[in-house]
N, C-alpha and C positions, 0 to 999 in steps of 0.2 A: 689145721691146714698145712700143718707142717711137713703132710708128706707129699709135695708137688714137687715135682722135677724139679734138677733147674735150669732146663730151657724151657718151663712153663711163663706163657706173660700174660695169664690171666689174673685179671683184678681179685686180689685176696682180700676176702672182708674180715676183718678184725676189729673188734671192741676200739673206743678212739684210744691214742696212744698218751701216753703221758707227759707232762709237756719236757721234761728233764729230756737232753738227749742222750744219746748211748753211747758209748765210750769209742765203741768200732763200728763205724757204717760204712767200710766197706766204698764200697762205688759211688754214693748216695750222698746228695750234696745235704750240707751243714744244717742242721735246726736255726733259723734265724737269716737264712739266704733269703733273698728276695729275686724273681723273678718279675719285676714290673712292677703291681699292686700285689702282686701275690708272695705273701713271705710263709715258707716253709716252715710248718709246724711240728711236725712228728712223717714218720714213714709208715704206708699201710700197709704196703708188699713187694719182694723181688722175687723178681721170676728171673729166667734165662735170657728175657728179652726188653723187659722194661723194669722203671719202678715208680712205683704208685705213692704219693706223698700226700699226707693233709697239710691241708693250705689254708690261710687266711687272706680271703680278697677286701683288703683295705676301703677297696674303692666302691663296693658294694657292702662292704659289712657282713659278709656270710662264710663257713666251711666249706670248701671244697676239695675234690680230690684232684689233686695234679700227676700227670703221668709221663714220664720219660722214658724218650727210645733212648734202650742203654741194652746193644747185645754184648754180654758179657765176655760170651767165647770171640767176640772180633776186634772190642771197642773195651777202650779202659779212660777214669777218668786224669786229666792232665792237669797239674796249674791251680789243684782247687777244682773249678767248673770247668772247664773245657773237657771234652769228648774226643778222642784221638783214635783210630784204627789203630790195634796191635802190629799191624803188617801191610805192606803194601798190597800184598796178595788177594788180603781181606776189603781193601777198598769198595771193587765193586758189587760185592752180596752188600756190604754198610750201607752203601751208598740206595742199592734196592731197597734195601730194608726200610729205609727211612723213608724213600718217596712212598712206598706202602701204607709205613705209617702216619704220613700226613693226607694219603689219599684215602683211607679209610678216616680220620678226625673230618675230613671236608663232606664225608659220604654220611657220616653220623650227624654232622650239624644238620645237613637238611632236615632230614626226618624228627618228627613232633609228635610222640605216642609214649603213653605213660607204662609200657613194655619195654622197649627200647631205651639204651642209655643214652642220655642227653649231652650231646659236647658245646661247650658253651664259647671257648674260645682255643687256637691251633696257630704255632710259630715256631719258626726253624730259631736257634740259636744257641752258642757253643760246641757249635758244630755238630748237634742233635738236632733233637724237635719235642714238642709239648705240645698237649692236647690239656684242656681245663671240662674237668664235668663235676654235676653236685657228689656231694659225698652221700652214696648211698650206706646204708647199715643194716644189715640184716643176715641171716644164715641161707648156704643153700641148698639146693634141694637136694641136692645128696646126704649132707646132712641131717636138715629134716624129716628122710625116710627113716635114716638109722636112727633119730628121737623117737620117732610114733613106735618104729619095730623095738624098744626098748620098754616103752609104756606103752605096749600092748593097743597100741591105738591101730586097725586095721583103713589100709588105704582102700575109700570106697570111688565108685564111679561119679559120684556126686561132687567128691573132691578134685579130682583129677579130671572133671570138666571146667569145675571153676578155672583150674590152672591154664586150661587147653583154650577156653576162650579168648586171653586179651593176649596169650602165646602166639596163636594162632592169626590173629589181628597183624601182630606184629609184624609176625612172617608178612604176611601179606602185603603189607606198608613196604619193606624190602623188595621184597619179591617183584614189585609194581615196576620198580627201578633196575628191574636187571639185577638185582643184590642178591649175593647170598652167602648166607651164613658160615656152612659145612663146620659147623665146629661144635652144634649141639650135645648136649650133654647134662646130666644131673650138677654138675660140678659147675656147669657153665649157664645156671640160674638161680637167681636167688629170689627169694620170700624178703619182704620189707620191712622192716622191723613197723610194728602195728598197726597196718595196714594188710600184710602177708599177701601183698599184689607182685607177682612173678614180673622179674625182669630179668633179661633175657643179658650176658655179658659178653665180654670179649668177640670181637670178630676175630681177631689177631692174624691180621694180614700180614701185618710184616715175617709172624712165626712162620707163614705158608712161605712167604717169598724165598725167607734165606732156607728154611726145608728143599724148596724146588733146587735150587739153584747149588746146595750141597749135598742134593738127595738123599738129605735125608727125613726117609719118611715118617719114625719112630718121632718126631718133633711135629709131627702135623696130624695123623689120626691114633684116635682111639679103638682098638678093636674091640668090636661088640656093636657100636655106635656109627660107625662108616661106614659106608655102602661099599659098594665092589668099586664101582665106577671114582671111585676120589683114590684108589690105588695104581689106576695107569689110566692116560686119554689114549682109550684108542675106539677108533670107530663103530660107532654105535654105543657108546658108553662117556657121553657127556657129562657133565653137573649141570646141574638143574634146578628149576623147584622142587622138582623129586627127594634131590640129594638131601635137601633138609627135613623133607617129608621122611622119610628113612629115618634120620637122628634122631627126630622130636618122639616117632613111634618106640623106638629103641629104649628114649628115656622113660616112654611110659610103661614097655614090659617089663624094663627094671624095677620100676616104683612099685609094679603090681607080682613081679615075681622072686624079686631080690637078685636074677643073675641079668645079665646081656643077652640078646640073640649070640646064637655062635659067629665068628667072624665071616664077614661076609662072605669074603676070597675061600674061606675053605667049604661054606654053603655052595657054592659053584660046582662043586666037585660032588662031594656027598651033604646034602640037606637035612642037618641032624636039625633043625627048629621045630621047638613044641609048640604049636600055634596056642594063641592066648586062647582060642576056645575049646583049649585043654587045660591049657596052664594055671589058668583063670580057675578054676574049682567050680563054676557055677553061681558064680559071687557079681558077676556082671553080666549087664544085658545081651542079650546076640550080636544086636547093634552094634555096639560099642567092640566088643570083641572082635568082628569082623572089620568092621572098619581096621583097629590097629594092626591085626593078621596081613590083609590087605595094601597097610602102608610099610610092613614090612618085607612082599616080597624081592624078592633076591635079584630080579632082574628088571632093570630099571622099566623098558620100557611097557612090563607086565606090573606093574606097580604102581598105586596113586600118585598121578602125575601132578597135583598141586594143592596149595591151599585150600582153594574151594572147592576142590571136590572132599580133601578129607574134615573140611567143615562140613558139608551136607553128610558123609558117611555118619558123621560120629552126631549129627543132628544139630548142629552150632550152626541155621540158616544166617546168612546177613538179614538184618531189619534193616529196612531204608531209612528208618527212625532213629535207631538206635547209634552212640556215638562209634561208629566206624572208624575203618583206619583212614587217617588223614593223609591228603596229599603230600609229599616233602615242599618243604620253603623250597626256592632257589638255593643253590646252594652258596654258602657262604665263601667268600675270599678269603685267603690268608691274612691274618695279621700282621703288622709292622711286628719287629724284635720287640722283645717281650718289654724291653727300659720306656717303648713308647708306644706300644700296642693298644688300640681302641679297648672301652670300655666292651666288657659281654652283653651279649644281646640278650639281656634279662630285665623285668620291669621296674619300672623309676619306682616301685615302691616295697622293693625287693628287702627283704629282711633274712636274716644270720637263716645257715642250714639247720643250726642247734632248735630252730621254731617249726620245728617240722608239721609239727601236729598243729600248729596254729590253724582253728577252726574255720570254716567257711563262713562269711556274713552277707544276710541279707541286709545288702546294700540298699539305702534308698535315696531318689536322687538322683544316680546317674544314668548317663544319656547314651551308653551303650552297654551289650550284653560281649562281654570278654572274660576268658580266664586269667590268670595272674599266675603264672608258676615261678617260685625263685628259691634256690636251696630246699628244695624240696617242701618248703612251705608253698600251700594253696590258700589264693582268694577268689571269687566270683562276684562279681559286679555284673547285676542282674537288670535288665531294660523295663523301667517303666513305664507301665499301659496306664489310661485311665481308669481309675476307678470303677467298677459298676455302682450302681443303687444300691444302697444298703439292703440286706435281705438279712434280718438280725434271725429267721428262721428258716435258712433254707437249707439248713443240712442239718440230719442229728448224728452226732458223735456213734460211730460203731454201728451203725445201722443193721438191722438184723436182715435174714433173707426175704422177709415176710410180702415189704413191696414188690417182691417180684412176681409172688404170687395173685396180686391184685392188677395188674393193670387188665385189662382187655384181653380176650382168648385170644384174637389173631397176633397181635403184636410180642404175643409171648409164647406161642407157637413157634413161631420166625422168628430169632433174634441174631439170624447170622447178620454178621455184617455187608455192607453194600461188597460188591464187586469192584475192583481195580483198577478193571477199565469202561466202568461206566456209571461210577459214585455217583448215589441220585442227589439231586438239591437235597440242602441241607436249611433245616430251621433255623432263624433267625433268635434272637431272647427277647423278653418281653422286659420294660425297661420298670416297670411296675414289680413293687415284691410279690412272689405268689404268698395266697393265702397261708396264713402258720395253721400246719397240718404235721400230723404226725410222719406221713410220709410223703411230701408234697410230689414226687416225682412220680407217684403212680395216676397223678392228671396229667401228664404231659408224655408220654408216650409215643405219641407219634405228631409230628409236625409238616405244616404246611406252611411253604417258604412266604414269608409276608414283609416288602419292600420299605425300606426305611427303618427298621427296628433294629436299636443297636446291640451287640454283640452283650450276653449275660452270661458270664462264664457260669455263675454259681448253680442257675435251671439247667444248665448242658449236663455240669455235671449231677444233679437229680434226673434226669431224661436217658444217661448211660446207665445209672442203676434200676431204673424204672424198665431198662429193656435186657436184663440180664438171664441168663439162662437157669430156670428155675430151679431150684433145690442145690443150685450151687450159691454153699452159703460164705464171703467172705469179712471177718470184720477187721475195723481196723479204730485204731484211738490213739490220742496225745498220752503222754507220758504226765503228763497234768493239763488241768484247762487252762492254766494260765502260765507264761513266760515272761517275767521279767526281760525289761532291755536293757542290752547292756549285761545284763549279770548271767543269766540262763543261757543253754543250751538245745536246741529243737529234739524232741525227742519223742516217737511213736513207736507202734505196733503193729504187723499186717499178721492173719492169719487164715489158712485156707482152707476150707474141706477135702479141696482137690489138688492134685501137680498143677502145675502151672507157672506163666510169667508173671512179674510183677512189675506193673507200671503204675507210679505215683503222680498226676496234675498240680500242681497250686495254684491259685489265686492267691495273690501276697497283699497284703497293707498299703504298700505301694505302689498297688496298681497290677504289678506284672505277673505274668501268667505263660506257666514253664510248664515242661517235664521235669522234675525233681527228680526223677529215675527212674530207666537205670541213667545216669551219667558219665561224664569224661571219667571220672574217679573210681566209680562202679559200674561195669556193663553185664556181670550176672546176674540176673536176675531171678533165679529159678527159687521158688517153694514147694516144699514137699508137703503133702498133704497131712494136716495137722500140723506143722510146724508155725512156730510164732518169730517172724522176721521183726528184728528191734532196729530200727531205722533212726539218723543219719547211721553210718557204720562210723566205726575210726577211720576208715581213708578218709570220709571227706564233713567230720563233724560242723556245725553250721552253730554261727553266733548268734542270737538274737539281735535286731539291731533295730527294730521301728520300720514304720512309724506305728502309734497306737494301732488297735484295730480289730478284726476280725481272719486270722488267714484260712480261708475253703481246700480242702484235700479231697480229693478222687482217687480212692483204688480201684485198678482193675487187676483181677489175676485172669489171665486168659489159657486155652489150652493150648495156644501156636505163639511165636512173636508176632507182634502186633506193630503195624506201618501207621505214627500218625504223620506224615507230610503229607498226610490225606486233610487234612485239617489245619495246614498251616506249617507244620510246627520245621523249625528253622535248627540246625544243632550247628553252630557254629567258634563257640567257645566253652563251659563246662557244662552247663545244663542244656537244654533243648529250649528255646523260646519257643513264643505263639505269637510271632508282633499282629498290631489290630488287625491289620491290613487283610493280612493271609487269611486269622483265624474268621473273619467278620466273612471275605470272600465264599470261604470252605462253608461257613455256615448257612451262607444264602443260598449255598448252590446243594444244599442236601435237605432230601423229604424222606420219609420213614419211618421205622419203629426208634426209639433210642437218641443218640447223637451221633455226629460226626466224630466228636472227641473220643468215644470209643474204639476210632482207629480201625485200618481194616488187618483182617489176620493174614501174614506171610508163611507162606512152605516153600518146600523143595519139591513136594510132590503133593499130585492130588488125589481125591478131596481134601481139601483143607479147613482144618475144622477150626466154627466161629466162636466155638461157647466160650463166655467169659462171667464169673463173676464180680461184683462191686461194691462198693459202698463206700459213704464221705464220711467225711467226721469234719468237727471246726478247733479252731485252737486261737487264746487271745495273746494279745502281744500288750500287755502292760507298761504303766512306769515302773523303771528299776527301784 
């Protein structure tokens, strides 16, 4: 990264630093300073407009990255710590610069998407400003094109959707706000170290402000990646949603061609762009190609004008199910000076950034369903339902396709799902275990709503595989039958005949009864046909935790995404709940082939196709 400008104030990721300091740092206050609760460990990066420090917050116990406005051409340090204009001249761009950058810290606090960098706490002082976020670690994506083009690893569309999905989310979370990015670029996301979930960096507002204000433009865009419209406002040539719809497309011809589009301003004139459904070889779908074609052209208001439309292009529909982009919190106030600045709004049980990878546990016990995010460690504290009846035989591990072949001609004829807007009643569970049968779910196929019968999550899910679309054969299994608590980790396999989504159910030991995925952590969900998905991933590995038991698994792979708030299901913090209430409601109010738990299937366009296949498996939670 050493070849960035340096009026760059984009966060440089580097390896952590050593704790010895360096002999000359330049602008960059002391190893061993303290700002508050937060004492200064090493330096991550300097740009032309700030600099990025590790930090140990005292008062939570975790690494963070801490970032100081420090424009170098206007502002020099004084005294030790204090921040002083070179000239008086320089005052008022300093002075913009800075309200920039505490008004972009204020604009990032709102916002809560695991895309997006997290600002945890923001305070003027020394005559700067500081903004506090976790210490992320990872390489980016410019970077990791040039690794795979070195090891021969070819960028496929399968990949570069993964990235486009929670990218895309992001924007959109933004974009909700009035916000926009205009800074996109390869250089300007990075991959997480083991998790390799794309976050999106720097806005660098304040590099725009003091760019405007000194015109100069060479400090604000990149050519290849800017649109025409971010080179003068003039009428008819706004910024936009467009404007980063442009960027994000730009970063993906590069990833897939190795150069940029030609710059925009001279495309105006003569339009030398090889559309990706040239440039491409034939190596991607039309789709996909046209889409980015599409979000690249040259004149904005001829060019995909938002998020949602270049989600439906490139076929990334929103599921109403699935974890969406979240509204922004209110936004947060400034903090007192840093010597007496509130504590960060991060959870009472927040532990060091260095526990990143700390696994997820199925918590039992607690009395609400919430995420836990802090230093980049995740936890999920999961809502407990009651229990069903024991049903020591109501699933078999990996199920083959064969029950689908068995139930009833009509019911397997029709296996699309109810409609949208006019979900029929839903069966009720019988509070009795069914019969132990090899495939118990090819009796229960179609249900008649019968009043007072409580909610059995374990028959719903035999009743979604019993109504699956034939010859589509999905299986899935534990990683062993039994888990140790306490010591083990969750661990299976899905695999499919066909393309398709992957959505995971549980019934927990505990009681509660989720979507297990896709999740806050994971929202792709796509498998290729024959491929074998090894599930929890490293984003969001899960502990063992009790109680004894039995826990019931639902795969569905379906050919569309799939809506279950048709059934309850609640996404409010990591996972999707089902609390009783909804899931008991949904059930009473649906009759037909299958379950309600099935979900109904979402597009962009119609017909919209219902086929899905399924299958459970069980898995035991022993003493450690």
């Amino acid at each position: 990264m050493s070849d960035q400008p340096e009026d760059d104030d984009r966060t440089i990721i580097r390896p952590p630093p050593k704790p010895a300091p360096a002999p000359d740092i330049g602008n960059a206050l002391p190893v061993g300073y303290s700002l508050g609760e937060f004492e200064i460990t090493g330096m991550v990066g300097e740009g032309g407009f700030g600099i990025v420090y590790l930090a140990w917050d005292h008062s939570l116990e975790r690494k963070v990255a801490l970032k100081e406005y420090m424009p170098s051409a206007l502002a020099a340090r004084t005294g030790g710590t204090q921040v002083s204009v070179k000239s008086e001249r320089h005052r008022d761009t300093f002075e913009a610069g800075r309200k920039s950058f505490v008004n972009e810290a204020k604009l990032l606090a709102q916002f809560d998407h695991p895309s997006l960098v997290k600002v945890y706490r923001f305070w003027e002082a020394n005559g700067t400003a500081y903004m506090v976020m976790p210490f992320y670690e990872g390489v980016t994506l410019k970077d990791t094109l040039a690794e795979r083009k070195r090891n021969g690893q070819p960028v496929d569309e399968l990949w570069l959707l993964e990235l486009l999905d929670p990218l895309t989310e992001a924007l959109a979370v933004i974009h909700n706000e009035q916000c926009f990015h205009r800074d996109i670029a390869p250089d300007n996301v990075i991959l997480l170290k083991g998790s390799n979930r794309p976050l999106l960096l720097d806005f660098g507002a304040a590099r725009r402000v003091i760019g405007d204000m000194t015109q100069a433009l060479t400090v604000i865009l990149k050519p290849g990646y800017a649109p025409v419209e971010q080179y003068a406002e003039v009428p008819g040539m706004k910024q936009g949603a467009w404007t980063d719809v442009y960027a994000l497309a730009a970063s993906v011809y590069y990833a897939i061609t190795g150069k940029t589009p030609p710059p925009s301003v001279a495309r105006l004139m003569t339009d030398s762009y090889v559309s990706l459904a040239q440039a491409g070889g034939g190596k991607f779908s039309e789709r996909f190609v046209h889409a980015i074609d599409r979000a690249l052209v040259v004149k904005p208001e001829e060019r995909t004008q938002n998020i949602a439309e270049l989600r439906r292009d490139l076929g990334l529909e929103a599921d109403a199910g699935a974890p969406a982009p979240r509204k922004p919190k209110p936004a947060a106030s400034a903090p007192a000076p840093a010597a007496k600045a509130a504590s960060a709004p991060a959870p009472r049980a927040a532990a060091p950034a260095a526990e990143a990878k700390k696994p997820l546990a199925l918590w039992a016990g607690l009395g609400v369903s919430a995420l836990l995010l802090a230093g980049g460690g995740a936890w999920f504290a999961l809502k407990p339902t009651p229990a069903p009846a024991p049903v020591a035989t109501a699933s078999t591990p990996a199920p083959a396709p064969e029950p689908a072949a068995t139930p009833a001609p009509a019911p397997a004829a029709t296996p699309a799902p109810p409609d949208a807007t006019a979900l029929p009643p839903a069966p009720p569970d019988n509070t009795a275990p069914p019969a132990p049968a090899p495939a118990p779910a090819t009796t229960a196929a179609t249900h008649v709503p019968t009043a007072g019968q409580p909610l059995n999550a374990v028959q719903e899910f035999n009743n979604v595989v019993a109504a699956q679309t034939p010859g589509w054969t999905v299986t899935a299994a534990p990683a062993k039958p039994a888990f140790r608590i306490g010591r083990d980790r969750l661990g299976f396999s899905v695999s499919s005949a066909r393309d398709g989504y992957v959505y995971v159910l549980l019934k927990g030991t505990d009681g509660s009864f989720m979507r297990l995925f896709p999740n806050a952590m994971a929202g792709n969900n796509r498998i290729r046909a024959g491929e074998t998905l090894k599930l929890p991933t490293s984003a969001w590995p899960m502990d063992v935790s009790g109680p004894k038991g039995t826990d019931h698994f639902l795969v569905i792979v379906s050919a569309s995404k799939r809506d279950f708030t048709v059934a309850g299901l609640q996404v409010e913090g990591g996972f999707g709940d089902f609390p009783d209430d909804a899931a008991q409601k949904a059930v009473d109010g649906f009759s037909g082939p299958g379950s309600v738990f099935s979900g109904r299937p979402t597009c962009s366009s119609q017909p919209c196709p219902g086929d899905y296949g399924a299958a459970t498996f069980t898995s035991e939670e022993i003493d450690g």
